[in-house]
N, C-alpha and C positions, 0 to 999 in steps of 0.2 A: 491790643486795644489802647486807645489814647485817653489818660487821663490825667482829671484836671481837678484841683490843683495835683505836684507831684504830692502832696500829701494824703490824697485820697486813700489811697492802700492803707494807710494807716489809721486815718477818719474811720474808715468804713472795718479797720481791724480786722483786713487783710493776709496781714501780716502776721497773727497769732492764729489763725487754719494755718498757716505756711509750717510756724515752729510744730504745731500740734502734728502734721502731715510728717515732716524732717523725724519726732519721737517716734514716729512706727517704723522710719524705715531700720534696716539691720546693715545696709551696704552703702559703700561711700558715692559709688553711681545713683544709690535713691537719693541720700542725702543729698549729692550734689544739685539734682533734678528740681529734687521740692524745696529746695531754698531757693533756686532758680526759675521759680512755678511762673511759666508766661501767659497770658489772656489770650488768648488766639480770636481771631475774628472771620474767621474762616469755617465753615459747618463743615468740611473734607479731615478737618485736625480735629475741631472738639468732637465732633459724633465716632469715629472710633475709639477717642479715650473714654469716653463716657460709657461707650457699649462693653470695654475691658474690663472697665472698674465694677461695673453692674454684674456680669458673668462671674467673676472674681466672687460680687458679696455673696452671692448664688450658691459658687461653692462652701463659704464660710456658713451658711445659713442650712444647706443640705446635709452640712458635716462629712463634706468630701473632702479626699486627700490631693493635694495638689503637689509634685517632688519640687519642692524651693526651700527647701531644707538648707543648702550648702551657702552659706553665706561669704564669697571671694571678694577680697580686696586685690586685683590682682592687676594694678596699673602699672607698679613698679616692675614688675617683671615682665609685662609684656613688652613697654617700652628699652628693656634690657634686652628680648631677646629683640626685639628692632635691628637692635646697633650689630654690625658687623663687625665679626671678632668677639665678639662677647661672650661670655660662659655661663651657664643658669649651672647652680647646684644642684645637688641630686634633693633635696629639701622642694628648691623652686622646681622642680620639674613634677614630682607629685602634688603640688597645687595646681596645677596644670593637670593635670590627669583626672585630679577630684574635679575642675570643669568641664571635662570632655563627658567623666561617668554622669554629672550633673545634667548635660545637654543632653545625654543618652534617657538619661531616666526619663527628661519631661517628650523627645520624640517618643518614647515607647507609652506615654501617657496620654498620646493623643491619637486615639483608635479611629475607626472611621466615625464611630459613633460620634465621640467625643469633639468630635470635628464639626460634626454636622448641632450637635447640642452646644458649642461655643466657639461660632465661627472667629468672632473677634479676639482671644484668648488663640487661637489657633494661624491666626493671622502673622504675628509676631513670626513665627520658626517657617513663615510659607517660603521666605525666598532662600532659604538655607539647607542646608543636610547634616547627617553625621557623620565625621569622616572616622571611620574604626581604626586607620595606620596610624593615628597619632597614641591612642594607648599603649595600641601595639610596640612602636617602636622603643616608649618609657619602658614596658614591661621585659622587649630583649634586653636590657643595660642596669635596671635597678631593680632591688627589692623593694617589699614592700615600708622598709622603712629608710627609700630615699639611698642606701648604701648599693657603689655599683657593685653588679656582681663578679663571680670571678670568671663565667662564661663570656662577660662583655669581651675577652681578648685571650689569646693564646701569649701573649707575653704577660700579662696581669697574674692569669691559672697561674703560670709560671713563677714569678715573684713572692706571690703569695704560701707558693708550696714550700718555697725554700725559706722564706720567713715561719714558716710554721714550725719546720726543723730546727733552725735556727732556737726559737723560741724555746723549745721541748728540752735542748740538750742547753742550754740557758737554766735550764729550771730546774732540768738535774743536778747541773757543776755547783749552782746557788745554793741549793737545799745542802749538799754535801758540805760545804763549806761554812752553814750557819749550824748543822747539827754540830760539827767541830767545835766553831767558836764559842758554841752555847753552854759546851758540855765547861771549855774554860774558863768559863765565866764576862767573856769579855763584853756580851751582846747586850741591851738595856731590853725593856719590855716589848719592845718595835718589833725588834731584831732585823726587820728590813723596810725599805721606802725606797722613790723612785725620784729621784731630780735630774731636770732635763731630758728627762724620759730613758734613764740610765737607771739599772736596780743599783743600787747600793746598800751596804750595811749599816745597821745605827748601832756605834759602837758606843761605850762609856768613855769619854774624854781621856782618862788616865791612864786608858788600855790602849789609845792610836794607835801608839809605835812599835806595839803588840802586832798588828794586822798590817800585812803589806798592800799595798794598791796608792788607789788616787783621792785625795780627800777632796771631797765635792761642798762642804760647806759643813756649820755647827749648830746646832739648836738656840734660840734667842737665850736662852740659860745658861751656855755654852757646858752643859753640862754633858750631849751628845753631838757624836761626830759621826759624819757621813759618810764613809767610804768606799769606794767602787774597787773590790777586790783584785789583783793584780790577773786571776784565772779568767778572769771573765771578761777582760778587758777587750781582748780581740773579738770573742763573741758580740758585747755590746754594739763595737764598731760594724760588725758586718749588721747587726739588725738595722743599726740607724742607717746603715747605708742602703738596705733594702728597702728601709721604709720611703725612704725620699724617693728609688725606682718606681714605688707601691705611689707614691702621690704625684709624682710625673705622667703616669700611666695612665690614672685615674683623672686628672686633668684635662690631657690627649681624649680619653675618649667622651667624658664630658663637651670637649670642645666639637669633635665629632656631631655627637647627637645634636648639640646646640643650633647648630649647623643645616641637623636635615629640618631640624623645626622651626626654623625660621622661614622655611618655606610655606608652613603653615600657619603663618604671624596673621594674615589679613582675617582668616578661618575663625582662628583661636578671639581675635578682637571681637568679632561678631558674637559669639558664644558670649564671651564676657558682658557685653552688651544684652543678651539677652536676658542674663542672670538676673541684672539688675535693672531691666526693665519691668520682670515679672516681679521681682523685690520692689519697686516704684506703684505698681499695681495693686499689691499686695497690700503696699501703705495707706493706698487711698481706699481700697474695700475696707481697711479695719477702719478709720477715718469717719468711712461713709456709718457703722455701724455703731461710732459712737453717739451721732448724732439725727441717727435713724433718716439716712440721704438713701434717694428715690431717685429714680430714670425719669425725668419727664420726657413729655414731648419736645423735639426740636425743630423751627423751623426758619426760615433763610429769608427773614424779614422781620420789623420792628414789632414786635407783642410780647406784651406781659401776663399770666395767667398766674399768679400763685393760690394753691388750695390748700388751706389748711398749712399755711406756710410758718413756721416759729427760725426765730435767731439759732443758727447752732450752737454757735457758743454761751446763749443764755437754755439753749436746751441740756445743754453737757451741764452748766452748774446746776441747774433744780433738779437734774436728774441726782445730781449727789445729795441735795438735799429733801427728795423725797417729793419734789413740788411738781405742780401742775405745770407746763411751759402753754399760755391759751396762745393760740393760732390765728393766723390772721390770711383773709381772702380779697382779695383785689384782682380787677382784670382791667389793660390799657392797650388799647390799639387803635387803628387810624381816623376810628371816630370817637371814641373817648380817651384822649388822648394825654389829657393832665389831670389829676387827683388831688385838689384841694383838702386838706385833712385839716379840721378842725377841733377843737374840744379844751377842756380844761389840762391846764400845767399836770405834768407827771400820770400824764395818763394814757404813753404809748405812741404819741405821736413820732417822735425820733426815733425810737426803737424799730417801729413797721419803717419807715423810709430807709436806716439801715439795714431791715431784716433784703427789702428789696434788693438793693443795693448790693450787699455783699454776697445773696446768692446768684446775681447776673455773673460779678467777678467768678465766684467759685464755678458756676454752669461754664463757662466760655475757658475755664484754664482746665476741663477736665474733669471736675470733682462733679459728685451725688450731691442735691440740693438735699434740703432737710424740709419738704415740702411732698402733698400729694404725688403719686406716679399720674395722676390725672391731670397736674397742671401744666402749664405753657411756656416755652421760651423764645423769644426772639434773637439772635445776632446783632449788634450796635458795636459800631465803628469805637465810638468815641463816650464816656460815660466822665459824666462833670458832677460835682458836690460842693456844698457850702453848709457848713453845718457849725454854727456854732458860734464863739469871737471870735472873729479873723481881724480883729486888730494888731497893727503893725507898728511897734517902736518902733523899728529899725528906720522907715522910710515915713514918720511921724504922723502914721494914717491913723482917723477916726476909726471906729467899728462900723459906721455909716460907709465911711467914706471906700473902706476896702468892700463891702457889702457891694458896693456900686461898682467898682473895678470888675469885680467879678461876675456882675452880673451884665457887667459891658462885652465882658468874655463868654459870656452864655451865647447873649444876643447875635454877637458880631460872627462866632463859629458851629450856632447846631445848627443841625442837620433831619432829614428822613432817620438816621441812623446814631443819633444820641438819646441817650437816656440821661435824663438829671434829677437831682434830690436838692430841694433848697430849704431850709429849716428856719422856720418862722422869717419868712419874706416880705418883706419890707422896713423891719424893724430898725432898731435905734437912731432912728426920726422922726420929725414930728407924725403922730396918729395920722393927719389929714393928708399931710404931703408924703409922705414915706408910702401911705395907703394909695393915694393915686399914682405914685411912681410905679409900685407891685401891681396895679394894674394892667399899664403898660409894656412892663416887663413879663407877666404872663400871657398878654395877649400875640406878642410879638413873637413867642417863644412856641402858642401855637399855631401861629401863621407858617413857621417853620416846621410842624410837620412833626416835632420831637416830642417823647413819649417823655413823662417824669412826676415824680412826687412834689405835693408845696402842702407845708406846714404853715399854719396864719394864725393871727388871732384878729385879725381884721375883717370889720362884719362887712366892709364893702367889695372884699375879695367872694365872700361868700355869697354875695346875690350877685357878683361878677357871671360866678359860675352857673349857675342856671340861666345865662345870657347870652352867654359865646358859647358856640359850637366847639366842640371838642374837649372841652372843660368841664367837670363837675365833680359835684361833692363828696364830701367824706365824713364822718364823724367818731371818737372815742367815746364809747358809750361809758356815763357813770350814774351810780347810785347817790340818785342827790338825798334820799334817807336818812344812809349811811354813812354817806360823805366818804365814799372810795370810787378810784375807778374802776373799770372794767375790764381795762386794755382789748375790749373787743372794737375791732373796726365797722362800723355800716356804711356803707354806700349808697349815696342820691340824696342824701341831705345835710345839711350842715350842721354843726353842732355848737352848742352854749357853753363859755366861758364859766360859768356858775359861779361870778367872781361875787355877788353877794350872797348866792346862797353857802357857798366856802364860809363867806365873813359871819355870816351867822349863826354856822354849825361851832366855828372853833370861838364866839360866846365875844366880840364885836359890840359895843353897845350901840342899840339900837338907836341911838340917837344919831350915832355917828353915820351908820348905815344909811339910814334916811337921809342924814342931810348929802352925802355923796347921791345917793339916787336922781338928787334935785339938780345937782351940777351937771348929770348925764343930759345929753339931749336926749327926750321926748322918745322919738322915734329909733333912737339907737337902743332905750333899754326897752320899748315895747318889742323890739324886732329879738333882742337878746332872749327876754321872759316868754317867748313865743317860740322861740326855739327850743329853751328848757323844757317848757311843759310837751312842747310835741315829740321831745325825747325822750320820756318819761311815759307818752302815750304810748310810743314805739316800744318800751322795752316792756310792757305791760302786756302788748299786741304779741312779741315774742314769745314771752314767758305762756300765754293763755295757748299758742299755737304747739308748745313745748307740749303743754298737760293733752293737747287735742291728740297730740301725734304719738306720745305715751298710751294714751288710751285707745288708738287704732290698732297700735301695735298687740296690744293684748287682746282685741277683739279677732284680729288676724291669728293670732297664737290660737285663742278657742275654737276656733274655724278649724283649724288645723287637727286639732286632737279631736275637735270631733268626726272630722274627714278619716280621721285613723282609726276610731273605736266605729265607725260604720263598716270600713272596709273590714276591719277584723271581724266583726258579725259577719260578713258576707263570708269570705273565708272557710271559716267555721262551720256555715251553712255547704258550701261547696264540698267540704272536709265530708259530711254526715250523709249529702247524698250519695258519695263518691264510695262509701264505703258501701253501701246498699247496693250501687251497681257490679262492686268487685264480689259481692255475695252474688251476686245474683250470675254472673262468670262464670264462678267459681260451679257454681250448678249444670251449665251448659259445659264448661269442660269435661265433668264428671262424666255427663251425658254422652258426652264425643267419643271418650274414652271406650267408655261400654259398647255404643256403636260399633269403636273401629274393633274390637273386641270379638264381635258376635261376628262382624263380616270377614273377618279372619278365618275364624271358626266354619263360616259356610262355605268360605273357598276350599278349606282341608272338605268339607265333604263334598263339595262340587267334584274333587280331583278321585275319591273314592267309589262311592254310588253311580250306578250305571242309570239309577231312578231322576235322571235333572228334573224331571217335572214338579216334584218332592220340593226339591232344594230352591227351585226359582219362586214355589209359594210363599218356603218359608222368607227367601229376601224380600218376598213383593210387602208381605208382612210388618218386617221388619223395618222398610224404607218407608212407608205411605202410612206407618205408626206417627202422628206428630208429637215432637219432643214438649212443644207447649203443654198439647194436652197433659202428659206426663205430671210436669211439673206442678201444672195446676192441681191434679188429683192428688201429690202427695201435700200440695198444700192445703187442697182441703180433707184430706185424714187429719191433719196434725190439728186443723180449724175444729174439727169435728170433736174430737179429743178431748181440746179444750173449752170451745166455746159450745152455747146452746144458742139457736139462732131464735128473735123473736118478730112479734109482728107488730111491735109497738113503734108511733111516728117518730123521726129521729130527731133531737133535740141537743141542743149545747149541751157537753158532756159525756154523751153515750159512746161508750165502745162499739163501734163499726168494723163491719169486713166489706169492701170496695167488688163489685161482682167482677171486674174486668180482669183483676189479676189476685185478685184474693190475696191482699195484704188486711192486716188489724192494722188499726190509728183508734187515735180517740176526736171528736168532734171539738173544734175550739171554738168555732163562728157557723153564721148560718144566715148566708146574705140572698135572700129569695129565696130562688130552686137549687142554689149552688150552697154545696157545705166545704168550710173548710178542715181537712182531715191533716191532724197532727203525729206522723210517722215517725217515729222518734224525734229527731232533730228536723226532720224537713215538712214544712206545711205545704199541700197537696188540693188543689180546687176540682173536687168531684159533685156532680147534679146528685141531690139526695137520693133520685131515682135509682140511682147504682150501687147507693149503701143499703145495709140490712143491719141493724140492733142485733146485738147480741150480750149473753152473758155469760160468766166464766161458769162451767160443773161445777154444781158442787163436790165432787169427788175433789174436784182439785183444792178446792177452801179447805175440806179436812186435809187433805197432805203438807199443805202450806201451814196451818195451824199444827 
């Protein structure tokens, strides 16, 4: 993206998401990345960083594990093994090995699942592999702590066996030789130390000439002396001569391996790259979740949508101090295409123009905006700002004068595809002339096609805008009351400077007031005071639609529970008949039982008795019995038992038995010929004609009593 001036990035504090971005990474490819963060203008580059960083917050947010644990700096040694002839230590070549495990970990971390649930995150490792021969070959040559082994070579095994012997009977001739001196008295508390990697003895100064050998040096007190005992001498010589075979060796096959991995140089860069791509990633998901950044939508033409959109970096400070960040909603596209923001001093107008501003920058290099996932972006070539004094010592410019330069550089270069922010336009010129020039200057600017913010305090820009096509208004809504503002934006009207009602909250005498009112022209301050008061109606109109939609909501609420405490009656209801039917089952299984019971029974004597004629009665009997019947006659014993049947008319209240199936209810309603009969839980619509009154025995009153 081209912009203008080169200070913008910094106007628009750029520059401070960049530092903030650079503090999360862990790797010097992020760092290098995010202090190098570029505006791309291409939807092919920003829409897959945006869809990595997004999948990325995803898993920080599901509290999934992601393997980017191993944080390699690993530029110097790659470029070391580059070089031909070169040696990596066994040190650099397990840092290399923790890359390969590292690559390893994140392909075994992306299953097919996991592929298909974050393509862009998976995107990254698609044109690459893992190649297993490069651990492999670290693993034949080193341990695990970088030292090569002694299998690396049959001359190594070798060296090192006879260094070992070496060493042993070294340690023997020593020890013999100190328990000697020690018993003489000659030895200081040391009694041994090693210089130049030669044992020697630490003799008492005035004992030397006592002890034969090589004197290797004295204590800064020169109270002890060092001596390499004359027995040991040869031994010495042959270790140190081993050892030098032992690091010649080790060299050789260091240079070896070096060697074969260099072939795997182009492999290993890649991997390293991916480290710290996903490290780059990583930085901008935590990033996004300082400032609570969103996926919008992306599309590949000039619009503005922000919903609910706040400054990040004024979100991150009132998030520490506990404050509210209020939001701001704007949309700009090919028909409204410029946003006149009006209102009184320090009440938001600069802040929304930056808030826009630096999340166009942040959307197009990559980064989660700090807005709705519901809002919109466009693609823009080119993004120009003016914000502020741009007076010039250096080249002896007015603050007008450079005002006009820049705005000769708006005119002269936007486009379909710029976005611009201009802050208080037309200023430090005269009111009428400065006012008619910003005129000109916005009209031309939307002749051009380009989408942008303008801050004013000029009433003639403000009925500008409801005049010309593609331009209209904006306002900072404030508490003239209270005399604060609101920092909320409205859209489609213009707003009031409130420069006398300011003058007379902070206590102006009114003399003074008045007589400035008088110097105002006429029509400037009736158009002013007519803006105030319809901004005052508007937030009145908000506040009153606030209580309406409060009170819908809880209407909706009660809706709701009472939709719930319905359906649980029904339920309930469902519940009371349902156990009635399983009773009632429960009876015809009985039934079946006995059935299958008896017809068992007839076939043992079917297969006995020579008499069938006998046995085909008693089936015929037994089959053309109806089970109903049955049932009904033990329900009316049990009826009989207890109730006494009467002949009295049936009335709310009465205990009833139903003829049809001889159940008890009691009577709750009695709507005509139809009564309604309450069976435990379930009420029942039967024509009176089929009830009969009844009452309980008294036999049974006394048992109950």
């Amino acid at each position: 993206m081209k912009l203008f001036p080169e200070s913008a990035s910094h106007q628009l504090e750029f520059d401070k998401i960049k530092d903030l971005l650079t503090a999360h990474c862990r790797s010097e490819y992020a760092r290098k990345k995010a202090a190098e963060l570029r505006i791309h203008t291409h939807k092919k580059f920003i829409e897959p960083q945006l869809l990595q960083t997004h999948e990325y917050k995803l898993l920080f947010e599901n509290h999934l594990y992601f393997p980017d644990d191993a944080v390699l700096n690993l530029s110097r040694e790659l470029k070391l093994l580059s070089i031909e002839g070169s040696i990596l230590s066994g040190e650099q070549f397990l840092q290399i090995k923790k890359l390969t495990n590292a690559i390893q970990q994140i392909f075994r971390w992306f299953s097919e699942d996991r592929k298909v649930s974050y393509p862009s995150l998976a995107l990254i490792i698609e044109e690459t592999y893992f190649e297993k021969t490069i651990p492999k070959l670290i693993d034949e040559v080193l341990d695990e702590y970088g030292i090569v082994k002694d299998s690396a070579s049959v001359k190594l095994a070798s060296i090192r066996m006879s260094l070992y012997k070496k060493r042993t009977e070294l340690k023997r001739v020593f020890d013999r030789i100190v328990s000697k001196l020690k018993k003489q008295g000659y030895l200081t508390d040391i009694e041994e130390s090693f210089i130049n990697g030669r044992k020697v003895l630490a003799v008492f100064a005035e004992q030397k000439r006592m002890v034969k050998g090589i004197l290797h040096g004295e204590s800064d007190s020169r109270r002890t002396s060092f001596i390499e005992p004359e027995e040991t001498t040869h031994l010495n010589n042959d270790i140190f001569s081993l050892e030098n075979d032992e690091r010649k060796e080790v060299n050789i096959i260091l240079q070896k391996l070096t060697s074969k991995m260099r072939s795997y140089f182009p492999l290993l860069n890649i991997y390293h790259e991916i480290i710290g791509e996903y490290d780059f990633i990583r930085a901008k998901a935590r990033l996004a979740l300082d400032y609570n950044g969103n996926l919008p939508a992306l599309y590949d033409k000039a619009i503005v949508k922000l919903v609910n959109a706040v400054h990040p970096l004024l979100f991150i400070y009132n998030e520490k101090l506990k404050k509210r960040t209020i939001p701001v909603n704007l949309s700009l596209d090919d028909k409204n295409r410029i946003l006149v923001i009006s209102g009184p001093n320090a009440g938001g107008k600069t802040v929304t123009l930056k808030t826009c501003g630096l999340l166009q920058m942040m959307l197009q290099s990559g980064l989660l905006v700090s807005c709705s996932h519901d809002s919109e972006f466009g693609i823009f070539k080119q993004l120009m700002i003016h914000i502020g004094d741009t007076q010039s010592l250096e080249f002896e410019l007015s603050t007008y004068s450079s005002h006009l330069i820049n705005m000769k550089y708006f005119m002269e270069n936007a486009n379909g595809k710029t976005l611009f922010f201009i802050d208080e336009l037309g200023s430090g010129s005269d009111p009428d002339l400065g006012g008619a020039f910003a005129e000109v200057i916005m009209e031309e600017l939307a002749k051009k096609h380009s989408l942008g913010l303008v801050t004013t305090h000029y009433l003639n820009l403000k009925v500008m805008a409801n005049k010309v096509n593609g331009i209209i208004n904006g306002a900072m809504a404030f508490d003239e009351k209270n005399l604060r503002p609101l920092y909320q934006l409205i859209i489609g009207k213009p707003g009031s400077s409130y420069t006398f009602s300011i003058a007379e909250r902070i206590g102006l005498p009114q003399s003074l007031i008045n007589k400035a009112r008088k110097l105002v022209d006429e029509n400037h301050f009736s158009l002013d005071k007519l803006l105030n008061s319809t901004e005052q109606d508007m937030q009145q109109i908000q506040s009153e639609k606030k209580r309406l939609d409060k009170l819908l909501k809880e209407n909706e609420k009660l809706q709701k529970e009472m939709q719930q405490v319905i359906q649980k009656e029904k339920h309930k209801q469902q519940v009371e008949l349902l156990k009635e039917q399983n009773q009632m089952n429960e009876s015809r299984l009985v039934y079946m039982k006995e059935m299958e019971r008896k017809l068992k029974s007839l076939l043992i004597e079917w297969k006995k008795t020579e008499d069938k004629s006998k046995v085909i009665k008693m089936m015929n009997a037994l089959l053309f019995k109806q089970p109903e019947k049955q049932i009904l006659q033990k329900k009316q014993k049990k009826i009989d038992n207890k109730y006494i049947e009467t002949n009295e008319p049936v009335k709310a209240g009465d205990k009833v038995i139903m003829i049809t199936n001889r159940q008890v209810g009691t009577v709750s309603n009695i709507r005509g010929k139809k009564a309604i009969v309450q069976v435990g839980a379930v009420p029942i619509t039967v024509g009176i004609a089929d009830l009969v009154v009844v009452k309980e025995r008294p036999e049974n009153n006394d048992v109950h009593n």
